[in-house]
N, C-alpha and C positions, 0 to 999 in steps of 0.2 A: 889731510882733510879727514874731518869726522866718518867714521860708518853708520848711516841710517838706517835706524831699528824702528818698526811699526811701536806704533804706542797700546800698551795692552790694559785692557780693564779690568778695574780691581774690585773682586764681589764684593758688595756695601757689608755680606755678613762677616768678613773679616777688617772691617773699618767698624762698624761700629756691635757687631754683635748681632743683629737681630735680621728682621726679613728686608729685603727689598721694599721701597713704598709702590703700594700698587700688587703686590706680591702676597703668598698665601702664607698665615701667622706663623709668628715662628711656635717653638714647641712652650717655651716660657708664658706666650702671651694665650697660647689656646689653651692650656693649663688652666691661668686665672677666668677666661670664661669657662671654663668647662667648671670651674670651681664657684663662679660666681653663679653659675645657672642653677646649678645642685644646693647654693645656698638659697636661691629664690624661692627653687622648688620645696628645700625643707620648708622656708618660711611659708609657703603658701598650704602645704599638708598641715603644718602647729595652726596657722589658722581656719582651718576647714574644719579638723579634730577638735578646736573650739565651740567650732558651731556646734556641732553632732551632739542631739542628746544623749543622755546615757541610758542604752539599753533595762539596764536593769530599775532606773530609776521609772522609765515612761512604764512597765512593766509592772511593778509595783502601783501606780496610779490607775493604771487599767482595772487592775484589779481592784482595787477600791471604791471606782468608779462603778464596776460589775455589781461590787456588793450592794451599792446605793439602790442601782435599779432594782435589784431584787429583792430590798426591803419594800419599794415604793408597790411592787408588782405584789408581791406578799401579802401588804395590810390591805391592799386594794381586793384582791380575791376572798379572803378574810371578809372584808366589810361586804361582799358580795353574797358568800355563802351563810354565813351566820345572820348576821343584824338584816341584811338584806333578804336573801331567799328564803331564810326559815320561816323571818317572821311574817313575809312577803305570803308564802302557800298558807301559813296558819290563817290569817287575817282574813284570805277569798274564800277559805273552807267553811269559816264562821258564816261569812257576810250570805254564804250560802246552802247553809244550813238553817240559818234562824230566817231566811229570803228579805233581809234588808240591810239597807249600805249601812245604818245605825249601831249594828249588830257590835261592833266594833270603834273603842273611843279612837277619836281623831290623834290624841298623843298617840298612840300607836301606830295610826296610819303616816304622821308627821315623820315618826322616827326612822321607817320602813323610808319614806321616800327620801329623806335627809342619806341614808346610809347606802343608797342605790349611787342619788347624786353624788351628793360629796365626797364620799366614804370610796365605793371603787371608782367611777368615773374620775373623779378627783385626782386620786393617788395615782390614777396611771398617768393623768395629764402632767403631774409634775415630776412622775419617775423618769417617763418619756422626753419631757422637756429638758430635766438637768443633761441627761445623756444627749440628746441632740443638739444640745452647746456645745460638746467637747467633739465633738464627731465633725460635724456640719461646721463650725466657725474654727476648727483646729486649736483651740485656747481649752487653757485648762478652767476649769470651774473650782468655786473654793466649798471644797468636801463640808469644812466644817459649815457651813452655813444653809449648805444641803442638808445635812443630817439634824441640824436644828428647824430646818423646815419641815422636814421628814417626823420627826418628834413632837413637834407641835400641831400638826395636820393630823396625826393618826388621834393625839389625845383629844383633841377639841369635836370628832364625830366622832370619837367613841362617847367623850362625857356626854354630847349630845344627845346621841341616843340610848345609853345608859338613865337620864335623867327624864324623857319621854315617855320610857317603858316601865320604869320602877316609880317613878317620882320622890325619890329619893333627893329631898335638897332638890329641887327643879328651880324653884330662883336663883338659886346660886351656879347651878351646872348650865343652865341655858346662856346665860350670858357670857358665863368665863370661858364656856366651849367657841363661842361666836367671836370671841376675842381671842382666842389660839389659831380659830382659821385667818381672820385677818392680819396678823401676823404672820404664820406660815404663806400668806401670798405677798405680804411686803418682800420676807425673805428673798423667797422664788425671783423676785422683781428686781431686788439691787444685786444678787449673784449674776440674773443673765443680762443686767443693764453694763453690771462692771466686763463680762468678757466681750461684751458689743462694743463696748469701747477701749478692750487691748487689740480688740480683731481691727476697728479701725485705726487705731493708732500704728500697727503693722503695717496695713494697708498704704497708706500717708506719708509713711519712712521718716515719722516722727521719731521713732529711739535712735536715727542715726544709722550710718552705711556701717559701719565696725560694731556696732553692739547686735549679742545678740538677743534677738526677737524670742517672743514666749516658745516653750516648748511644746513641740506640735502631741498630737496623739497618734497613733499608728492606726492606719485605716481613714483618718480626716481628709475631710477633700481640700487640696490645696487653692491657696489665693486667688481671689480669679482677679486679672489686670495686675500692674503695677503699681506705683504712687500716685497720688491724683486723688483724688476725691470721687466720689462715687456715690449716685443718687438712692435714696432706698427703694426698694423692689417694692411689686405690689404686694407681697407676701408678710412681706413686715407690717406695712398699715393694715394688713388682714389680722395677723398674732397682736397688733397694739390695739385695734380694736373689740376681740374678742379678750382681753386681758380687761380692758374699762368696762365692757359686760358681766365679766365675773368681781370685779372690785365693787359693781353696784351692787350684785347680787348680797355679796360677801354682807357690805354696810347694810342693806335692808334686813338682812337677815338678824344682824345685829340692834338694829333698831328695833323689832318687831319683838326679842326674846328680853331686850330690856323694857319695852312696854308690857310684856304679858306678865314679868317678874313683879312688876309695880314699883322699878326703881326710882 
């Protein structure tokens, strides 16, 4: 008769190689996720490193953007102290000296308040405003069309009041100046129309969850909400209103130097 031997069990990792099912991975299989995680992880720093602007680039724009304001801040002061205050104390000395408001021609006094308004009040409002698009909406503005805003606003109240004060050519300088301001405010108009609507299309997650979005400016305040649509503030009908105030201004102004030129 047989001798009965218990039956004994055979580890599954000498049957087929690997763990037990139910059992903690063998060394081959915790490898590939150890390997597969480190490749997620690369993949997901190459794409983070994608997004990221480049230091030196947002840096460079900053400063250009610096320089912008402090041309705008510049001619503004400029048109303050010269065309503005000089001719501003000369004008009340007169008018008070000879004791009549007549003492003093009206082109002069035009030119004096053209150069107060338009001249520094003006320059700062669009110095200030191109900078507080890239700041406030995080979107970059496009320099060049800045600095041809910027070039055309400083010439159009200089010929202005160049051509009030001397009368040098004054049909020809009143009008072409009145036509370089309303230009330098179309400018101003489609620069901060177009970053209004990269800031909304950001916003909306119109470019898509993988592309990336415009490059921010350093110190902008970031998105406020997610995607979605988003009503406008009362601040904005306040800036589109007082934009249609100065556009009338602009055209009256225009209208009134081509009536006085006798074109």
């Amino acid at each position: 008769m047989p001798e009965w031997r218990p039956a004994v069990a055979v580890p599954a990792a000498s049957r087929g190689g690997g763990a037990p099912r139910g059992g903690p991975p063998g060394p081959r299989r915790a490898g590939g996720l150890a390997g597969g995680g480190s490749r997620a992880g690369t993949g997901a720093g190459q794409s983070g490193a994608a997004a990221t602007p480049d230091p030196e680039d947002t840096k460079r724009y900053e400063q250009r953007l610096s320089r912008l304001l402090v041309a705008f801040l510049s001619s503004g002061l400029a048109f303050l102290l010269a065309p503005g205050g000089l001719l501003g104390a000369w004008s009340l000395l007169s008018i008070s000296r000879a004791q009549s408001p007549t003492a003093v021609p009206p082109a002069l006094l035009q030119a004096h308040g053209h150069a107060q308004v338009y001249g520094w009040v003006g320059s700062f409002i669009w110095g200030i405003g191109f900078h507080s698009l890239a700041r406030l909406r995080g979107v970059r503005v496009r320099l060049g069309l800045a600095w041809a805003c910027w070039a055309m606003w400083t010439a159009g109240v200089a010929l202005r009041w160049w051509g009030g004060v001397s009368g040098w050519h004054w049909r020809l300088l009143l009008p072409a100046s009145a036509v370089l301001e309303v230009a330098a405010f179309l400018f101003f108009q489609t620069t901060a129309f177009g970053a209004h609507r990269r800031h909304a299309a950001r916003e909306s997650g119109t470019r898509g969850a993988g592309a990336p979005g415009p490059v921010p400016v350093a110190g902008s305040a970031p998105a406020a909400g997610g995607g979605g649509r988003s009503g406008a503030p009362g601040w904005v009908l306040l800036v589109l209103t007082g934009a249609a105030g100065c556009l009338l201004t602009l055209l009256m102004n225009l209208a009134a130097d081509i009536c006085h030129a006798g074109w």
